[in-house]
Residue frames relative to the residue before (quaternion, step in Angstrom):
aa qw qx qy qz dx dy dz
X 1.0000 0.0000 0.0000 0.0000 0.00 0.00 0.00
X 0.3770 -0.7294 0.5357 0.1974 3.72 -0.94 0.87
X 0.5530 -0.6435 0.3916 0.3560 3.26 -1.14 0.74
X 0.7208 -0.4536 0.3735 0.3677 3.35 -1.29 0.99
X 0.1624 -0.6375 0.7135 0.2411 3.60 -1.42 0.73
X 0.4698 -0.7428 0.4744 0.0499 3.50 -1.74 1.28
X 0.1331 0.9000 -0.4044 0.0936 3.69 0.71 0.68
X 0.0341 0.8284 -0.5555 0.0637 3.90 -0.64 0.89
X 0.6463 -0.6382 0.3994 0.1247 2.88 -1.26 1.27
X 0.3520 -0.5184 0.6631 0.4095 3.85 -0.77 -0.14
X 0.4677 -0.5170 0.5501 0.4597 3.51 -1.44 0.97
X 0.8710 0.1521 0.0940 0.4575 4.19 0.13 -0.98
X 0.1202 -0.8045 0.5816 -0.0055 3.73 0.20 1.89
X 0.5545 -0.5705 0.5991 0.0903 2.90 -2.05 1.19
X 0.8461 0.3789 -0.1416 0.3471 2.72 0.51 -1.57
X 0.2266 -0.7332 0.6369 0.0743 4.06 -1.49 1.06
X 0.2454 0.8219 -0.4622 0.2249 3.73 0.53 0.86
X 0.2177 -0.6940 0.5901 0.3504 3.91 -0.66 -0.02
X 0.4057 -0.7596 0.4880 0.1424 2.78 -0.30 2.14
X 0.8040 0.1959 0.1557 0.5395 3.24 1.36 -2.24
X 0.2603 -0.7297 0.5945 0.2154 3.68 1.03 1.36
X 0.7514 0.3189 -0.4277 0.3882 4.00 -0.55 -1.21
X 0.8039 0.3926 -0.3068 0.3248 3.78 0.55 0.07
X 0.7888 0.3551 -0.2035 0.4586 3.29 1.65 -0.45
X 0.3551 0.7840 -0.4386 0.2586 3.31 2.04 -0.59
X 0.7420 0.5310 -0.3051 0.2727 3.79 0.74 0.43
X 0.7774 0.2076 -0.0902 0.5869 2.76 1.84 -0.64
X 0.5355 -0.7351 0.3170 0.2690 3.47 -0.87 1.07
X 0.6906 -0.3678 0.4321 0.4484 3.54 -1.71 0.25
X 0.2876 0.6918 -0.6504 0.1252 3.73 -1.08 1.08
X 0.7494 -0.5560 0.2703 0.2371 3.13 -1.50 0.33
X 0.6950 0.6207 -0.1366 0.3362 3.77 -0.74 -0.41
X 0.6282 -0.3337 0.1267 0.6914 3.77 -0.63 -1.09
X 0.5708 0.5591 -0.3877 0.4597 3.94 0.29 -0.82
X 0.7671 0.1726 -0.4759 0.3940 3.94 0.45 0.27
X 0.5196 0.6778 -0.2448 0.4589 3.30 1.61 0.02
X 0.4452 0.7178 -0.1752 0.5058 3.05 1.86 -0.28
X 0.8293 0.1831 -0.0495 0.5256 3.05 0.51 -1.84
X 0.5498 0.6012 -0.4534 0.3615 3.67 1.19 0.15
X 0.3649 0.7744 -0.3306 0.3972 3.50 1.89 -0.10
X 0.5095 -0.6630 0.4778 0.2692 3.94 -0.75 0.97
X 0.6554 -0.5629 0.2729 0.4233 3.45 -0.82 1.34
X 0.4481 -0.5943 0.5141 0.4263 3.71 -1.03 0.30
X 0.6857 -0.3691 0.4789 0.4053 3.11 -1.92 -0.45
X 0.1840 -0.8897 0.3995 0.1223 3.54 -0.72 0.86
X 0.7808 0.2790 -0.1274 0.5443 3.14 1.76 0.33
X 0.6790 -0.4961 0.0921 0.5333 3.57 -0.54 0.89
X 0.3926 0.6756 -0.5476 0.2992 3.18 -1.43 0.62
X 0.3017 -0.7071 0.5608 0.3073 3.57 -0.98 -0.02
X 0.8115 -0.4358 0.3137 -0.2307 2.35 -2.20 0.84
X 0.5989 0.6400 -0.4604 0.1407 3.94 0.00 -0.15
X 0.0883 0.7739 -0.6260 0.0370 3.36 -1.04 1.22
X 0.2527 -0.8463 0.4431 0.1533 2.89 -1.27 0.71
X 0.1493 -0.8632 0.4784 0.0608 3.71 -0.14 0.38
X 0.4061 -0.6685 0.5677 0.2565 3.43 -1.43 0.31
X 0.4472 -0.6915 0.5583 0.1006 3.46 -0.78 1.85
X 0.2523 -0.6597 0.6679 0.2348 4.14 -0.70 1.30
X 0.5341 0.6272 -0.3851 0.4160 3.85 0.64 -1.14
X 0.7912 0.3908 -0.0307 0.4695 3.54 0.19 -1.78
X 0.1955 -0.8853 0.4107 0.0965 3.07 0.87 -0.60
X 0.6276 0.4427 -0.1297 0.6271 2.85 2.21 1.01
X 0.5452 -0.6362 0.3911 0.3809 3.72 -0.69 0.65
X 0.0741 0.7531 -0.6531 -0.0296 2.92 -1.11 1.27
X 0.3506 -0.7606 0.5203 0.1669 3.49 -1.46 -0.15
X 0.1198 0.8142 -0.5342 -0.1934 3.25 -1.00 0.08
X 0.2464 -0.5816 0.6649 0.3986 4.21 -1.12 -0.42
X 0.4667 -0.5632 0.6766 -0.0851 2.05 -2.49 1.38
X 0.2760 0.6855 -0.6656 -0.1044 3.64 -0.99 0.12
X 0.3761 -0.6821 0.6249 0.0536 2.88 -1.44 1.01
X 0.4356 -0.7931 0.3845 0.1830 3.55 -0.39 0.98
X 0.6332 -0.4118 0.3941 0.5236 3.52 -1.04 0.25
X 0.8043 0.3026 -0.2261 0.4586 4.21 -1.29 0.35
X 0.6975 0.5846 -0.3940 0.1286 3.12 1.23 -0.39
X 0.0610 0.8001 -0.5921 -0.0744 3.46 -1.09 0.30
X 0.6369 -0.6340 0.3183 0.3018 4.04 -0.73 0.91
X 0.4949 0.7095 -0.3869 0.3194 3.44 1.24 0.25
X 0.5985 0.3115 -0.2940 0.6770 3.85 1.60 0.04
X 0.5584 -0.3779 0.6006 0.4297 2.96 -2.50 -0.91
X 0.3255 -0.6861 0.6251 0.1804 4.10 -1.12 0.58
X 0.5240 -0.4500 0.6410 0.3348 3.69 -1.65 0.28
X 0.0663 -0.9003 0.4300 -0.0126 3.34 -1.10 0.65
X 0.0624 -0.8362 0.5410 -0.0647 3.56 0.03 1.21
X 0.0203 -0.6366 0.7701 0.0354 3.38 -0.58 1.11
X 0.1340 -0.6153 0.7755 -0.0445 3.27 -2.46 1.16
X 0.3725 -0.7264 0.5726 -0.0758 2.91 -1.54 1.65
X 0.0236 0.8672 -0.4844 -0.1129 3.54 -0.53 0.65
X 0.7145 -0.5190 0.2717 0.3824 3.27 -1.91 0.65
X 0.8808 -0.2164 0.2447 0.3428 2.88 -2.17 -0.25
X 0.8875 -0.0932 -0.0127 0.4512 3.49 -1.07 0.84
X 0.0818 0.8388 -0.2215 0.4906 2.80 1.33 2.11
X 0.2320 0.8037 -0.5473 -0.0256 3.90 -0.30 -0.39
X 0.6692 -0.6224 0.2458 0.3231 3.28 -1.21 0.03
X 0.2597 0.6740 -0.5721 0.3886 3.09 1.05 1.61
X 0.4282 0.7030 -0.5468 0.1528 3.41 0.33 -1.27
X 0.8317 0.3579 -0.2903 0.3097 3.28 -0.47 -2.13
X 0.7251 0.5437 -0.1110 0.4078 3.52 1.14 -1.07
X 0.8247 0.2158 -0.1203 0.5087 3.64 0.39 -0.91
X 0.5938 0.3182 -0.3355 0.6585 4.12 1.39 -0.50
X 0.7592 0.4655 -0.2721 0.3644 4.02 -0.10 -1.44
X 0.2111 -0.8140 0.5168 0.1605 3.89 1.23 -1.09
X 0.3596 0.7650 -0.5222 0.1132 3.51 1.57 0.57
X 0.5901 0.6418 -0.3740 0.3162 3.51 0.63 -0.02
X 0.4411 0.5736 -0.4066 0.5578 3.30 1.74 -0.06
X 0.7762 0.4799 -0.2442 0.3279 3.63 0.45 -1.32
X 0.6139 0.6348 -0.3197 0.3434 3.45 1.84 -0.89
X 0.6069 0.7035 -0.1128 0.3522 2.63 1.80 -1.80
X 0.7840 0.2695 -0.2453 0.5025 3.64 1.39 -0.52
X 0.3577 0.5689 -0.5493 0.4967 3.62 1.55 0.03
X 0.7906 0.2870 -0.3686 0.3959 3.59 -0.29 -0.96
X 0.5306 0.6380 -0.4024 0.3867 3.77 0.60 -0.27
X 0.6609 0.4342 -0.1722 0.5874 3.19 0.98 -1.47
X 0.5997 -0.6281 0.4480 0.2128 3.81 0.49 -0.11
X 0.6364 0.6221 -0.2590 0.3753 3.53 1.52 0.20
X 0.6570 0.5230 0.0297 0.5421 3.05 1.79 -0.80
X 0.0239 -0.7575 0.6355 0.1474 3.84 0.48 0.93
X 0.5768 -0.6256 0.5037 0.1491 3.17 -1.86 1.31
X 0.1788 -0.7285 0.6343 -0.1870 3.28 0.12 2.14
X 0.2281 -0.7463 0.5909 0.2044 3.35 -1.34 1.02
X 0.4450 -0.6803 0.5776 0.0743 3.81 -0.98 1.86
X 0.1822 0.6056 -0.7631 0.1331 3.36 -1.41 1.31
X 0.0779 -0.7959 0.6003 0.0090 2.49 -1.74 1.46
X 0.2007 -0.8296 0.4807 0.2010 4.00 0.18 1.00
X 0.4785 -0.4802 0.6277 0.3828 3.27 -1.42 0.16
X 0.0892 -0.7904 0.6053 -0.0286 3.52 -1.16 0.98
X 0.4820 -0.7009 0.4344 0.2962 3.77 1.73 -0.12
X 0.3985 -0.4873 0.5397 0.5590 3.59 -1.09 -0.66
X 0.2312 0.7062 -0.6552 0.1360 3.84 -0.36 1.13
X 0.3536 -0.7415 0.4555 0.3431 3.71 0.71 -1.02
X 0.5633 -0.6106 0.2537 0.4954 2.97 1.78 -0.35
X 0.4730 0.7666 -0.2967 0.3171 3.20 1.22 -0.36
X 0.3733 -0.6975 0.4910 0.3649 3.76 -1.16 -0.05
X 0.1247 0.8884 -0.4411 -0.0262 3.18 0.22 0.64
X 0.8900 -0.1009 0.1353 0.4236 3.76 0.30 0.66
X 0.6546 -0.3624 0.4746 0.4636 3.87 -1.10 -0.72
X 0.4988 -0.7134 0.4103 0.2719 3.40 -0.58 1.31
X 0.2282 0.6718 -0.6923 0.1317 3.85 -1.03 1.23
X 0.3721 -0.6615 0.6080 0.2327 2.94 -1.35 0.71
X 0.3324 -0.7638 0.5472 0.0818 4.09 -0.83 1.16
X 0.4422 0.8200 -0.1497 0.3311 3.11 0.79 0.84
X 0.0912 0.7478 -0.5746 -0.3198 3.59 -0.99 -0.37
X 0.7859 0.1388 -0.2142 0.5633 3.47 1.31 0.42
X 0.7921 -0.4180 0.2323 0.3792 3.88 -1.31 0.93
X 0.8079 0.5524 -0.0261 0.2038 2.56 0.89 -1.82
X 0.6232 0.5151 0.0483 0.5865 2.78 2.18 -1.14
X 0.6233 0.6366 -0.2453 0.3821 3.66 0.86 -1.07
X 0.2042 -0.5891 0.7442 0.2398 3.72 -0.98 -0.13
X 0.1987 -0.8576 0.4743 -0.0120 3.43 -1.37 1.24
X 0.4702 -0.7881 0.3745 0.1324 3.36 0.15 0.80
X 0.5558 0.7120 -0.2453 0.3520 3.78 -0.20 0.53
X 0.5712 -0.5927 0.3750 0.4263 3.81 -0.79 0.72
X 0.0425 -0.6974 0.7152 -0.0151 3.98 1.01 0.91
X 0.7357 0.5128 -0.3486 0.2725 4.02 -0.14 -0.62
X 0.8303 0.1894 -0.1991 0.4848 2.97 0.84 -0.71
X 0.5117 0.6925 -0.3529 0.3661 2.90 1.42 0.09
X 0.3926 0.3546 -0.3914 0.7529 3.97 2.13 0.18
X 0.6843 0.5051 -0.4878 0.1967 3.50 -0.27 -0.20
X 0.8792 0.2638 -0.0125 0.3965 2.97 1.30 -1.05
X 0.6105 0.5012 -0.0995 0.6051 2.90 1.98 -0.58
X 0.7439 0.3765 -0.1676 0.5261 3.59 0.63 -0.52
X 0.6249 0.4041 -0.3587 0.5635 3.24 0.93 -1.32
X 0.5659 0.6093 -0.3900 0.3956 4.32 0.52 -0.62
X 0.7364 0.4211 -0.1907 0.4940 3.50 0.77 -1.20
X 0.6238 0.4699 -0.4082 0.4727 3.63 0.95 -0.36
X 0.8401 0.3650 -0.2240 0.3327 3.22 0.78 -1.01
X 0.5763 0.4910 -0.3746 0.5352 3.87 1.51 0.07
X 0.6267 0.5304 -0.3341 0.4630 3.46 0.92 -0.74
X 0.9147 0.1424 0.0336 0.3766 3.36 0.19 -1.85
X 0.5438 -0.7442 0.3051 0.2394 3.14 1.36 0.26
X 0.5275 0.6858 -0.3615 0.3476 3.26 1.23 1.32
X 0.7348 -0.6257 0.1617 0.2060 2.85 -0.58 1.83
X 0.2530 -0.8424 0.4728 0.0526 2.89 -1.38 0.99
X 0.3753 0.5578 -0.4292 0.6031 2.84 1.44 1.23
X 0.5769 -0.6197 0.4933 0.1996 2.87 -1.39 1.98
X 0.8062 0.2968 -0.2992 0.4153 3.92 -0.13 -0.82
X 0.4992 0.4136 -0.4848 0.5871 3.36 1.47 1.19
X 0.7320 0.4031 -0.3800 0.3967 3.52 -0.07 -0.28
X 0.2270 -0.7116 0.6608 0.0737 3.77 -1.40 0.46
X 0.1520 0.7840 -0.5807 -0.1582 3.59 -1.26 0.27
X 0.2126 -0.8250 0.4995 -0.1569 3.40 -0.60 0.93
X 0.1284 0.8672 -0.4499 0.1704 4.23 -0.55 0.95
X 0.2207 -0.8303 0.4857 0.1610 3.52 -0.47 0.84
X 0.7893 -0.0262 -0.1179 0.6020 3.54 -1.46 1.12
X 0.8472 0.0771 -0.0751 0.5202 4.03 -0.73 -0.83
X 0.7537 0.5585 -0.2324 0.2568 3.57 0.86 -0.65
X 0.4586 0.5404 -0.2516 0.6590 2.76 2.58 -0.65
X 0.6108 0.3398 -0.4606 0.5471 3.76 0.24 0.03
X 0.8156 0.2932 -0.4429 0.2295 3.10 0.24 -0.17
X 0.4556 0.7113 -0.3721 0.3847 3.49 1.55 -0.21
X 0.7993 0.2927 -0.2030 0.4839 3.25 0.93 -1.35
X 0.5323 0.3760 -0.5318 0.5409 3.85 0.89 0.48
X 0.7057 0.3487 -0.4704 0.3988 4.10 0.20 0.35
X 0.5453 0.5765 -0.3700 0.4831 3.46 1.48 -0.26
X 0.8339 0.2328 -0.2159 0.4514 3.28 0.30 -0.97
X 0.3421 0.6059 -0.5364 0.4775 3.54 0.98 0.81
X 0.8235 0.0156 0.1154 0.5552 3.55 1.01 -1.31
X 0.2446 -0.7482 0.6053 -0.1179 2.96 0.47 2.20
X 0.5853 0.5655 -0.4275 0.3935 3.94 0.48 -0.38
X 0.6606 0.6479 -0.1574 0.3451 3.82 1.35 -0.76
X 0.8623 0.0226 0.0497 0.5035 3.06 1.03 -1.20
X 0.5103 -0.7002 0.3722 0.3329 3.72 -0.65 1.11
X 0.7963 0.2821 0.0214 0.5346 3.27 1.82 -1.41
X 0.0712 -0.8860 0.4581 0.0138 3.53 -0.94 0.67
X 0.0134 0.9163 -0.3958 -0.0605 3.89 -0.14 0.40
X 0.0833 -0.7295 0.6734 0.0865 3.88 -0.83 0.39
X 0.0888 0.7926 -0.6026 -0.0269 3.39 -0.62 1.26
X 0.7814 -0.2262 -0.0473 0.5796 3.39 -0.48 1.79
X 0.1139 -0.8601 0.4891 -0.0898 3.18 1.22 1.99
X 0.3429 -0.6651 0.5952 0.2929 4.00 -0.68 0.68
X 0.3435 0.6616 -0.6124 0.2632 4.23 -0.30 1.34
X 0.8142 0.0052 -0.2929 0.5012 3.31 0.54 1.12
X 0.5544 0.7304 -0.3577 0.1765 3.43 -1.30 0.12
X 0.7627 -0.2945 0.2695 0.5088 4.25 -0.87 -0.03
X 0.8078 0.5146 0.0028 0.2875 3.00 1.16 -2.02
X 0.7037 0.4044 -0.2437 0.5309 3.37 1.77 -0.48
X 0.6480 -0.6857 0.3074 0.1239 3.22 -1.05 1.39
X 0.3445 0.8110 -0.4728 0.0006 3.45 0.97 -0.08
X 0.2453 0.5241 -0.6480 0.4952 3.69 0.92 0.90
X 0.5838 0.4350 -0.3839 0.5680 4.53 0.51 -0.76
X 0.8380 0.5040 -0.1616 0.1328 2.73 -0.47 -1.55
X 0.7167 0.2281 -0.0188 0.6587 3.31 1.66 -0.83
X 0.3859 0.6757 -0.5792 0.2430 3.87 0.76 0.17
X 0.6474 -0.5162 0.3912 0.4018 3.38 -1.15 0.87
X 0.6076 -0.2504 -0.7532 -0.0306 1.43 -2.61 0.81
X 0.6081 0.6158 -0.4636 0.1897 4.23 0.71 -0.11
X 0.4247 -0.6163 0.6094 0.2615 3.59 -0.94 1.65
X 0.3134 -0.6758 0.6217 0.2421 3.26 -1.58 0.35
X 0.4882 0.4687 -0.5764 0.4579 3.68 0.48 1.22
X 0.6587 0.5738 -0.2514 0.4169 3.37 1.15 0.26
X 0.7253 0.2528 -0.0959 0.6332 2.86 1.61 -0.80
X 0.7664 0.3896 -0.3637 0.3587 3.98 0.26 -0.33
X 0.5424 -0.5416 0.4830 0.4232 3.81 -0.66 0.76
X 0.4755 0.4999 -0.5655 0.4519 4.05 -0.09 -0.67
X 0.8255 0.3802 -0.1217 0.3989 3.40 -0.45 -1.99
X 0.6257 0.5049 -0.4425 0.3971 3.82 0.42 -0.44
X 0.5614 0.6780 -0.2699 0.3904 3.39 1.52 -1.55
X 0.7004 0.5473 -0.2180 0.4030 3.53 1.12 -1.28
X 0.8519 -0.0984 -0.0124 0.5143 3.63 0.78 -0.37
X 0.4991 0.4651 -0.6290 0.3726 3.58 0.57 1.50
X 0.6680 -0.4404 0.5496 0.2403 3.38 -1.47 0.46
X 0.1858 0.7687 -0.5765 0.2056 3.51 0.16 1.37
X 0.3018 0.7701 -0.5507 0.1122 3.87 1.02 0.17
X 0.7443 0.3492 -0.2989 0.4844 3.87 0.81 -0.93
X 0.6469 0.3222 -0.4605 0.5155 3.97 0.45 0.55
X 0.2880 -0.5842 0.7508 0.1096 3.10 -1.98 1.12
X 0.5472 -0.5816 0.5992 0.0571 2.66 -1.97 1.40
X 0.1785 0.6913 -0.6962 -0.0749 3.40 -1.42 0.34
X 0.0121 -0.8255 0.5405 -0.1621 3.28 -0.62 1.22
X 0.0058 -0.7127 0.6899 -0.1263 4.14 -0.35 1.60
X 0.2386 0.7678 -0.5942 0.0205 2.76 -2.35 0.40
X 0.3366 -0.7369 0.4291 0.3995 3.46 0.26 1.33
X 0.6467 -0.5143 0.4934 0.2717 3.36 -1.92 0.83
X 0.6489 0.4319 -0.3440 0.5234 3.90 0.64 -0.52
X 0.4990 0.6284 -0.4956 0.3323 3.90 0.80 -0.35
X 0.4974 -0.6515 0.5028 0.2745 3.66 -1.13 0.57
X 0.7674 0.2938 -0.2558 0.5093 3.79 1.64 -0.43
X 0.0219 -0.7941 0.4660 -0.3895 3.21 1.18 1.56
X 0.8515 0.2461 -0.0745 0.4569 3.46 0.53 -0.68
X 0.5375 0.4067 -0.4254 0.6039 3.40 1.61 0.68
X 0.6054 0.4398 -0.4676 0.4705 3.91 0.61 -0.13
X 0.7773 0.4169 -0.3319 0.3343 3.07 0.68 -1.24
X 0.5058 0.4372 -0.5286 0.5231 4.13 1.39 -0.31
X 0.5644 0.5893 -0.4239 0.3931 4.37 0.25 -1.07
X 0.6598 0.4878 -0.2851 0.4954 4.23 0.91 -1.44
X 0.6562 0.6386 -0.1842 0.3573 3.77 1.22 -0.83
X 0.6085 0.4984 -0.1562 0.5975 3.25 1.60 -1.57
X 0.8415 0.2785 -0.1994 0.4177 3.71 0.59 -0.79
X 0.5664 0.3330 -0.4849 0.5772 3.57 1.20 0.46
X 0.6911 0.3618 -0.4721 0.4105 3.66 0.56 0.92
X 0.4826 0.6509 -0.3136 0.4950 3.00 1.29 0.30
X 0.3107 -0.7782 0.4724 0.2733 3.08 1.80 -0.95
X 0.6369 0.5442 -0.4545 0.3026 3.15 0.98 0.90
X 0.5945 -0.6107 0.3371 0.3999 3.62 -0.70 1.05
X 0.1521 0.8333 -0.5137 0.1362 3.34 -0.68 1.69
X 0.2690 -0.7994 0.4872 0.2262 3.71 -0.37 0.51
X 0.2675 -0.8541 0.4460 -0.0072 3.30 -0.33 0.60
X 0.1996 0.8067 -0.5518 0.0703 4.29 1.12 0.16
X 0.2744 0.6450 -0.7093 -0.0747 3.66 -1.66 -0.04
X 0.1502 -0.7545 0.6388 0.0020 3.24 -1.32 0.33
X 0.5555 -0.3812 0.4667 0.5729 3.91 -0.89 0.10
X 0.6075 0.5401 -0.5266 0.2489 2.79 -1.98 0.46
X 0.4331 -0.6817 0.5217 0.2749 3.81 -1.01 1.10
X 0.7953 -0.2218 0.3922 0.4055 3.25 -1.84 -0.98
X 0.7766 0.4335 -0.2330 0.3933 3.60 -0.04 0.27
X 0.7595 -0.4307 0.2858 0.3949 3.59 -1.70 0.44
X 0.5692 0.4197 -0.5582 0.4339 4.13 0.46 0.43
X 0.5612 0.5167 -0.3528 0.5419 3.59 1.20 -0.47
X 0.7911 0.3938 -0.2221 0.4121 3.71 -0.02 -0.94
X 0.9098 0.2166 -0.1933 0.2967 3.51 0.47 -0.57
X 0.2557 0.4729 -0.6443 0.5440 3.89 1.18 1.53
X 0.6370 0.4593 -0.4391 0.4364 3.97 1.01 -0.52
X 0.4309 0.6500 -0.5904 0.2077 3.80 0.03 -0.90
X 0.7499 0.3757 -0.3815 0.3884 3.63 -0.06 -1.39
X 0.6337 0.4609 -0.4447 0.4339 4.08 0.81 -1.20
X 0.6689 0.5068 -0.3871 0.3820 3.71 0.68 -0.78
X 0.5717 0.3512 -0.4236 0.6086 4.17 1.09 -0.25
X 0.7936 0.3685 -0.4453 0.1901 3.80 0.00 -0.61
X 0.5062 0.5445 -0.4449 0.4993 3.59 1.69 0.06
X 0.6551 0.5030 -0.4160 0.3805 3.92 0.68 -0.36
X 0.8555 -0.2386 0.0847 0.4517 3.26 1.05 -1.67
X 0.0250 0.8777 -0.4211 0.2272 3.15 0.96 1.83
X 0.4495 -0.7835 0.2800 0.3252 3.14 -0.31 1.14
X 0.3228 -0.8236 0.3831 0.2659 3.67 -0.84 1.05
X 0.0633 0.8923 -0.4443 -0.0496 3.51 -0.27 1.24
């Protein structure tokens, strides 16, 4: 795998050009993030990863995310798409520079097991994903703080945009995957099952939805109801029949007993959930003999 190419936005582009006709030849010269978007150096056009950084209009603040680009690729189609979220006092290194999932993708699809799915991961902060207000940081360090801010729509529209003008990932729900570990799984599956209409696939890996450690003083402060916002409660009365569930957690993990009540609600619900645990606590000896079972439930080839 080649080292990552490093690309950054201007905080506030001038420029309205067709940077990449095969990618913009549809949509016109406007203002905001979308011209700031395309005013971005050409992406990477062949396999490899990714990091770019960009200036969030929502946030109103630099964010980032990684890219991998799969073996074969090249920018001349639409890609499968799996965006991953990471945990608490986190960024969008984890999957890539601590986890090394691009090593594991890189031989699934070699080996023929693993259709070549383009991987984004955004920085998401300590937000959970949630909308939570006027952007502040709660805190006396990044790493540590709870962050305030339209974190929801702010993958909806901003990230999920940049994957798909830049890198060419589809915009077709029964392409696209979302998927998040410990803080990142709550937050996948509370933006997934908000908008079951989006994605075909969904994961929580040793999702953070109960316990000592999760903030629901954040997470639920007025005016947000918590059937609105916590995966448990979303499970109970949204229309999830056309997304599958994957849901792990080692058996020593303190949030062991929120996947396993979340796996309960949606296989009575009748909705098509997986459900794995095994020994193992909160951390990378637990998560990574899993990595490959976690790509072959997103985008294992179906034979």
């Amino acid at each position: 795998m080649t080292q990552p190419n490093h690309v950054q936005i201007p905080i506030r582009a001038l420029l309205c050009a067709c940077v990449w006709p095969f990618l913009f030849s549809l949509v016109s010269c406007d203002s905001g993030f979308k011209q700031a978007a395309r005013a971005l150096p050409p992406p990477r056009s062949e396999p490899g990863l990714e990091r770019l950084e960009f200036q969030s209009e929502i946030l109103g603040k630099t964010m980032a995310l990684y890219a991998y680009l799969p073996p074969g690729y090249s920018p001349g189609r639409d890609w499968p798409v799996l965006y991953l979220l990471h945990g608490f006092g986190n960024d969008e290194i984890e999957w890539f520079e601590y986890h090394k999932l691009h090593e594991v993708a890189d031989g699934m699809i070699r080996a023929g097991v693993m259709e070549p799915t383009v991987i984004i991961a955004p920085r998401m902060d300590n937000s959970w994903g949630i909308d939570s207000g006027k952007p502040a940081m709660n805190g006396s360090t990044p790493r540590r703080a709870l962050f305030n801010g339209q974190y929801e729509t702010y993958f909806l529209e901003e990230v999920m945009y940049l994957a798909e003008a830049r890198y060419r990932a589809s915009k077709n729900p029964s392409a696209r995957s979302l998927g998040g570990i410990s803080m990142g799984g709550y937050a996948a599956l509370h933006i997934a099952f908000r908008h079951p209409d989006l994605f075909a696939r969904v994961g929580g890996h040793s999702p953070a939805l109960g316990g000592p450690n999760v903030p629901d003083f954040f997470l639920y402060a007025k005016p947000r109801k918590r059937a609105d916002v916590d995966p448990i409660e979303l499970a109970r009365r949204k229309n999830l029949r056309d997304v599958r569930v994957f849901l792990d957690c080692g058996t020593n993990d303190s949030l062991f007993p929120g996947s396993e009540e979340l796996a309960g609600v949606l296989s009575e619900r009748n909705v098509d959930v997986t459900f794995h645990s095994a020994p193992g606590a909160h951390s990378a000896s637990y998560w990574h003999p899993n990595l490959a079972r976690y790509l072959r439930f997103y985008a294992g080839k179906r034979l």
